[in-house]
C-alpha positions as CSV (number, residue, x, y, z in Angstrom):
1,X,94.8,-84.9,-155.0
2,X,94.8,-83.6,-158.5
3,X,94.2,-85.5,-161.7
4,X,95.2,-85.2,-165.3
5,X,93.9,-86.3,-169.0
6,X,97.0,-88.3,-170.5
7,X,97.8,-90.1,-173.4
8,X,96.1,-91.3,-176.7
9,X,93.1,-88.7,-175.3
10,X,95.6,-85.9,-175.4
11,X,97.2,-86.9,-178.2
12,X,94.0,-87.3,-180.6
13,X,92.5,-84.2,-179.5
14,X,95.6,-82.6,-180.6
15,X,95.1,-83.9,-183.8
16,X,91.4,-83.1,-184.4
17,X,90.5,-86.9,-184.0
18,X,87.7,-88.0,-182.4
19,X,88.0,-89.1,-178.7
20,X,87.3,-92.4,-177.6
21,X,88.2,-93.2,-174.2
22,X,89.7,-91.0,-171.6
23,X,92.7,-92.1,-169.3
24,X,93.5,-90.1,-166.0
25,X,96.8,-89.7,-163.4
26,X,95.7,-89.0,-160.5
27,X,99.0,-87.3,-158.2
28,X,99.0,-86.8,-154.8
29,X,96.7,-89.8,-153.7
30,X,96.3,-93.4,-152.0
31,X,94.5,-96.1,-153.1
32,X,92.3,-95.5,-149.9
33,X,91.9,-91.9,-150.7
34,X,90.4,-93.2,-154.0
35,X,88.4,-96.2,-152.4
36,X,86.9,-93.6,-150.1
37,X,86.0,-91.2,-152.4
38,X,83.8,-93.6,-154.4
39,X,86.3,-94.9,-157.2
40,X,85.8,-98.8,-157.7
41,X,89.7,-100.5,-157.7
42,X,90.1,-102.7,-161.0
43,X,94.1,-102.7,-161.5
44,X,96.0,-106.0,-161.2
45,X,99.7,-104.8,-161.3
46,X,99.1,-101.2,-160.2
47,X,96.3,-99.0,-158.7
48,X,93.8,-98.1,-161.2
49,X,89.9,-97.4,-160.6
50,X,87.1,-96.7,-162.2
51,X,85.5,-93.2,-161.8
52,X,81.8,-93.7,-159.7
53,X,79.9,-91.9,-162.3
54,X,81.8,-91.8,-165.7
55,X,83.6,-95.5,-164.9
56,X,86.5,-94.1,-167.0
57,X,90.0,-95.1,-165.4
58,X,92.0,-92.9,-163.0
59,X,95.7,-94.7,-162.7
60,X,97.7,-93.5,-159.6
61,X,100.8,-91.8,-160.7
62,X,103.4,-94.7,-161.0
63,X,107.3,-95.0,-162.1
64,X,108.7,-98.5,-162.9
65,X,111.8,-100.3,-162.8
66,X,112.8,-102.8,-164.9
67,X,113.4,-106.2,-162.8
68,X,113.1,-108.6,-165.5
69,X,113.2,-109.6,-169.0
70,X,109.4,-109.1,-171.3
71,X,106.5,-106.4,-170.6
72,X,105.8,-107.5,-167.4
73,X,109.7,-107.8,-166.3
74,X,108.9,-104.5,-163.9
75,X,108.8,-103.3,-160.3
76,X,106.0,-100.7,-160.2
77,X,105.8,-97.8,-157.4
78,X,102.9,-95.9,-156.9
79,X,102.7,-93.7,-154.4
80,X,101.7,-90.1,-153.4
81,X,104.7,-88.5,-153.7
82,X,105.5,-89.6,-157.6
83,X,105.2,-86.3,-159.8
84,X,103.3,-86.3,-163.1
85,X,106.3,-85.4,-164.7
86,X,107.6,-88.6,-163.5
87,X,104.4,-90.5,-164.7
88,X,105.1,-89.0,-168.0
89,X,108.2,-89.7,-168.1
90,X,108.0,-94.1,-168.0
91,X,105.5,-93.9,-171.1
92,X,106.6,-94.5,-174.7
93,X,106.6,-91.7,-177.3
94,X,106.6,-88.3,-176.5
95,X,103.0,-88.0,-178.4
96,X,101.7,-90.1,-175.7
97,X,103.2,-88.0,-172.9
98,X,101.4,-85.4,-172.7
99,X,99.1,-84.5,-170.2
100,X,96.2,-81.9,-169.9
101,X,94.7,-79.9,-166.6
102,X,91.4,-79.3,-165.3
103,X,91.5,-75.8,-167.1
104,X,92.5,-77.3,-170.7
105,X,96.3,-76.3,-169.8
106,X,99.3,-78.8,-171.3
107,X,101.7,-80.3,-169.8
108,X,104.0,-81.5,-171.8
109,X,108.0,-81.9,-170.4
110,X,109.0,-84.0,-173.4
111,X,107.7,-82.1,-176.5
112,X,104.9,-84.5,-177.4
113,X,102.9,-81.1,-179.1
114,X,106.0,-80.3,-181.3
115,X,106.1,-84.2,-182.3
116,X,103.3,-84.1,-183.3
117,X,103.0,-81.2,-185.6
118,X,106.3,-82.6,-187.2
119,X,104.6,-86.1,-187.9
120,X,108.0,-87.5,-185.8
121,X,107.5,-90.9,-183.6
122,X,110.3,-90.4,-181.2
123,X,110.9,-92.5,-177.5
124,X,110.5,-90.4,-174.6
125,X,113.8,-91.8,-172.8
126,X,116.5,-94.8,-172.9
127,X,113.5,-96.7,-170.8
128,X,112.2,-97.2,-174.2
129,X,114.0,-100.9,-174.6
130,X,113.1,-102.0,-171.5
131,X,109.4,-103.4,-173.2
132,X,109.6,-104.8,-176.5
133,X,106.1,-104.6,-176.9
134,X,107.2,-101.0,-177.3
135,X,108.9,-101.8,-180.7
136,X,105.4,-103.0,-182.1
137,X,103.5,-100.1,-180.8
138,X,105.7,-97.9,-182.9
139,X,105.3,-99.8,-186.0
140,X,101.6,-99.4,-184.7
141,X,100.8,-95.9,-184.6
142,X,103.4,-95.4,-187.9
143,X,100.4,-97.4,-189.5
144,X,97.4,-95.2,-187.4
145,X,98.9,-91.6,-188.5
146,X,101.8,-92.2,-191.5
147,X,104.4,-90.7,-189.0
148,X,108.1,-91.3,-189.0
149,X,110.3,-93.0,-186.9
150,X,113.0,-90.7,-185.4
151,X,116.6,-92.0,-185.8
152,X,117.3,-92.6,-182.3
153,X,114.5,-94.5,-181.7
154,X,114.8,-96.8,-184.8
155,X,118.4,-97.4,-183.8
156,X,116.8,-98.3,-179.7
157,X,114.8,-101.0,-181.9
158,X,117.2,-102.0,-183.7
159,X,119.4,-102.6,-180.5
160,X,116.5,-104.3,-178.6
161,X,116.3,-106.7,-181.3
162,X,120.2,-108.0,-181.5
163,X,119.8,-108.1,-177.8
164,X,117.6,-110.5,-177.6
165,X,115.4,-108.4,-175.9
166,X,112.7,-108.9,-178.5
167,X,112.8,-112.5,-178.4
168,X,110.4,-112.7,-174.9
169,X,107.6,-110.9,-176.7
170,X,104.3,-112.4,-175.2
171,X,102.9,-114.3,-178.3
172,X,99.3,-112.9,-177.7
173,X,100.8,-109.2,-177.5
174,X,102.0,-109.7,-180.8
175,X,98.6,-110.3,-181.9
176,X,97.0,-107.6,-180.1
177,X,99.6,-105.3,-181.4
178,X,99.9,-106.4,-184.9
179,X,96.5,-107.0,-186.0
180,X,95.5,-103.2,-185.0
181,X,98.8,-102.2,-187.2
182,X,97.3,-104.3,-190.1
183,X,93.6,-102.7,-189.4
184,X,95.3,-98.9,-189.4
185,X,94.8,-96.8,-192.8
186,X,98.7,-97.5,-193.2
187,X,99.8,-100.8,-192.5
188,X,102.7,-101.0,-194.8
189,X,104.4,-98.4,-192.6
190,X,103.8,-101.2,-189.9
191,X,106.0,-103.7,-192.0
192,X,108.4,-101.1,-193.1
193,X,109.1,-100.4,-189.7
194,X,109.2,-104.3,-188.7
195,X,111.6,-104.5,-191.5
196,X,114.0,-101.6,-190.9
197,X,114.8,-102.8,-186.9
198,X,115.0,-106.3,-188.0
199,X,112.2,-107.7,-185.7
200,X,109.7,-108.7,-189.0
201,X,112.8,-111.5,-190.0
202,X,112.3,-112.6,-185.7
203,X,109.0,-113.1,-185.7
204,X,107.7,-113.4,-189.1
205,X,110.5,-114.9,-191.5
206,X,107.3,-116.4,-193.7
207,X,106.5,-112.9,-195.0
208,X,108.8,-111.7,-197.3
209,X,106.4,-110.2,-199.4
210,X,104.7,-107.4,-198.4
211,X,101.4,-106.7,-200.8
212,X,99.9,-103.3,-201.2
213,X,96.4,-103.8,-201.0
214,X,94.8,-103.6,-197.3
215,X,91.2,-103.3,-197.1
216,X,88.5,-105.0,-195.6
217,X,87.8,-106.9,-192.4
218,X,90.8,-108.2,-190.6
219,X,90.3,-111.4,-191.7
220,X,90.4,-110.5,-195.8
221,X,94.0,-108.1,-194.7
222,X,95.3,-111.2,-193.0
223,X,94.6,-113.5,-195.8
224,X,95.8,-111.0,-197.9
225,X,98.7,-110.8,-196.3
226,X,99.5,-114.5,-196.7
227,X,98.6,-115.1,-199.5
228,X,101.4,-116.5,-201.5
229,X,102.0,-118.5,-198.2
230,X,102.0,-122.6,-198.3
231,X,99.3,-124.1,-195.9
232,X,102.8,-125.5,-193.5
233,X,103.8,-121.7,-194.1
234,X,100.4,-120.3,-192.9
235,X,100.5,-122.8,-189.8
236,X,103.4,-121.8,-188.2
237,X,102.5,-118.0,-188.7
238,X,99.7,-118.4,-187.2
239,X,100.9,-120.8,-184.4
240,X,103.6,-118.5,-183.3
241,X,101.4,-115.0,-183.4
242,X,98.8,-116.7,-181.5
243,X,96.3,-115.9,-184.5
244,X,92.6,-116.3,-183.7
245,X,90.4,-119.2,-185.4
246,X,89.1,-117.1,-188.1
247,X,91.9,-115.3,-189.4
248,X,94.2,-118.8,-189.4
249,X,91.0,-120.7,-190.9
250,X,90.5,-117.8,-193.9
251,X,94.3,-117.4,-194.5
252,X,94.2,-121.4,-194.5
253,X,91.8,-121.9,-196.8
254,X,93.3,-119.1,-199.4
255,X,96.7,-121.1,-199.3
256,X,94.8,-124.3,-199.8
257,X,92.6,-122.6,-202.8
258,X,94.1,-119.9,-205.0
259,X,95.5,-121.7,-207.1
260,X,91.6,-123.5,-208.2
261,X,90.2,-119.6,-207.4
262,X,92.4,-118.7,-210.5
263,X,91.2,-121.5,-212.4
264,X,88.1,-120.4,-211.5
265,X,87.8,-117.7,-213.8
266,X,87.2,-119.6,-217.4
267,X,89.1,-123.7,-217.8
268,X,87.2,-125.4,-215.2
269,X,83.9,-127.2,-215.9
270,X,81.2,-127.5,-213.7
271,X,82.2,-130.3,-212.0
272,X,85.6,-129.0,-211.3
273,X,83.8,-125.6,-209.8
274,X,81.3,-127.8,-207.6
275,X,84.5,-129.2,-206.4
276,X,85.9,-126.0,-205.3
277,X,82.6,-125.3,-203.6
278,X,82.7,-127.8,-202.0
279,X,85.9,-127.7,-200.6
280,X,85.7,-124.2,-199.5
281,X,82.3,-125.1,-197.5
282,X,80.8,-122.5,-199.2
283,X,77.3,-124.3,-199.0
284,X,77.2,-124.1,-195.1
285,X,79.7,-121.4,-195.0
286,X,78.8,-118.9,-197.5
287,X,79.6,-115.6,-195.3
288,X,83.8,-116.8,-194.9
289,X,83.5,-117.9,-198.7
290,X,82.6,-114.0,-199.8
291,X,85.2,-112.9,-197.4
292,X,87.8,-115.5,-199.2
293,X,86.5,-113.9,-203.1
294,X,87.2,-110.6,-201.2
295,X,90.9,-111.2,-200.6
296,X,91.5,-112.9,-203.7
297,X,90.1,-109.6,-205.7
298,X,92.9,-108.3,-203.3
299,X,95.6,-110.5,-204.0
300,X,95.5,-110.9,-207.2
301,X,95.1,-108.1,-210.0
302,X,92.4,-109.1,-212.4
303,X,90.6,-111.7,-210.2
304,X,86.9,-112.0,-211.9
305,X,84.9,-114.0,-209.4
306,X,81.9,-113.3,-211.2
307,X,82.1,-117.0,-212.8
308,X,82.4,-118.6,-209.9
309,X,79.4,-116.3,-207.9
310,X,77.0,-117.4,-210.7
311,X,78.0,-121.1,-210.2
312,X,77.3,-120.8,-206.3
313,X,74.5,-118.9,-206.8
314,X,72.7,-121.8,-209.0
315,X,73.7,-124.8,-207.2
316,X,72.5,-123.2,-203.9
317,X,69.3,-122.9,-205.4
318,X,69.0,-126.5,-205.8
319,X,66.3,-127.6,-203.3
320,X,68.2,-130.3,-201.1
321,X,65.2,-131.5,-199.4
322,X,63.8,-132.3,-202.6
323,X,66.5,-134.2,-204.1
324,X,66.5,-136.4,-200.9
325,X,62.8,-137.4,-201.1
326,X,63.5,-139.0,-204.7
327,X,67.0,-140.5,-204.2
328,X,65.3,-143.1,-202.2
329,X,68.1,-144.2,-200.3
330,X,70.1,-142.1,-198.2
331,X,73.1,-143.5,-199.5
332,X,71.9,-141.8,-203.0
333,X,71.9,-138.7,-201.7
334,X,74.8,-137.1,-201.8
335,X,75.3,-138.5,-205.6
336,X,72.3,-137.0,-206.7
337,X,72.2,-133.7,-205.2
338,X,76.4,-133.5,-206.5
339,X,74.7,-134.5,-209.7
340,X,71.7,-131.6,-209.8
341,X,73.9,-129.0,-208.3
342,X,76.3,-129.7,-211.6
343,X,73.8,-130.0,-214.0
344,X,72.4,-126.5,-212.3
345,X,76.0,-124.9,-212.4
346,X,76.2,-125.6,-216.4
347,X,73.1,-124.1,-217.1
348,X,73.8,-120.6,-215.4
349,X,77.1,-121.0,-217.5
């Protein structure tokens, strides 16, 4: 039984990067050889365990065989006598095939090192387009480290897309895969790359614009991203990527908005900016309302929200409780405190 460091460890280290998580092959052993030795089972689809001590994962070497159409369209085998090399040899790019001994030696049968010197993002064999989930974890890591796609492999996704291949992308895969790509330091490379195999027109035919500025939390970049987007627009995006409640509700509230966020800025009157307040929740909801000034600062060049800070910032310092001990009547309320909060936006005005 011998066992390797693989993967995004390998690769990162290589790169000076700091180290999150290790991954381990273990060749030469049976899952009761590892149940024995203390190693807790946790894999699903193929052996994997957790180490006694470190709980970091040791995966039985494995080859797979593709049985069916999607990511999970494969026959695994994992058994003793599968090599590392063979191990090595099912994974994606050849910077995520390399492996690394006990004693700090390399192995590295596909020229993962050399890739990675060069910047190159480069399949490791014509298995490549037998997961499309493959095609996003390209565009992925071009957005992580700025590399470029090799040739050959742009022309594999280019291929897996006419097939049809693409099409049985698992919607919450698309997610996963796409919102780290949009969190990377690079995530235009991401959508150049979408754009270049023809899988961004597939799956997200809304976005046709790709803007420039990618900052912030995940929710400001998506919102960002969809800016220009109708709310119908913003819907369907988000239905078909299977996007979480916060980034739909944020981008869905910027379609709904921007246009009165513009506005914002100097022509309306008080009344008009309690409005908007109002319709952003930004009373009970002040933390999404900064994050929905944040992407419009993005979006659009020249956004001052400075206006419509200083109108939040006085009409939440109207004392609600107060107001609703001398309107009396419930029903007078809401009238009142709409009133106060208006006459307390056009004095900080």
């Amino acid at each position: 039984m011998k066992s390797f460091v693989v993967g995004g460890a390998v690769r990162d280290e290589l790169l000076g990067l700091p180290v999150q998580d290790r991954d381990h092959v273990v060749v030469g052993a049976t899952p009761e050889e590892m149940s024995a030795a203390g190693f807790k089972p946790v894999g699903k689809d193929f052996p994997v365990f957790l180490h006694p001590q470190t709980h970091e994962e040791y995966a039985l070497a494995r080859t797979e065989r593709k049985s069916g159409r999607g990511y999970k369209g494969f026959t695994v085998y994992a058994a003793p006598d599968v090599t590392l090399e063979q191990d090595l040899a099912r994974r994606d790019l050849t910077i995520n095939a390399i492996a690394k001994a006990g004693d700090g030696r390399l192995i590295d049968p596909f020229g993962g090192e050399r890739d990675l010197r060069a910047g190159i993002l480069r399949h490791v064999s014509e298995a490549f387009q037998e997961d499309p989930v493959r095609i996003l974890r390209v565009a992925r890591f071009a957005a992580r480290f700025g590399f470029r796609i090799a040739e050959p492999t742009m022309q594999l996704m280019k291929s897996m897309v006419a097939s049809g291949e693409a099409d049985h992308l698992v919607p919450e895969r698309v997610w996963q895969e796409f919102a780290r790509g949009l969190a990377e330091p690079h995530p235009e490379r991401m959508f150049e790359a979408l754009e270049a195999c023809g899988l961004r027109a597939r799956l997200m035919p809304e976005l046709s614009r790709m803007p420039k500025n990618y900052v912030g939390p995940l929710p400001v970049r998506f919102a960002v991203l969809c800016w220009m987007l109708t709310e119908a627009e913003v819907t369907a995006l988000c239905e078909r990527l299977r996007a979480p409640n916060e980034e739909r509700d944020l981008a869905l509230l910027a379609a709904r908005l921007r246009g009165a966020l513009s506005a914002s800025m100097s022509s309306t009157t008080p009344r008009e900016l309690l409005d908007l307040l109002k319709r952003a929740d930004a009373f009970r909801r002040p933390e999404r309302f900064a994050l929905l000034l944040e992407a419009a600062r993005l979006a659009q060049p020249g956004f001052d929200a400075a206006r419509i800070e200083r109108a939040l910032q006085a009409a939440a310092a109207v004392d609600a409780g107060a107001v609703a001990k001398r309107a009396g009547a419930p029903a007078g309320i809401p009238a009142l405190l709409d009133r106060e909060r208006e006459a307390a936006i056009a004095a900080a005005l």
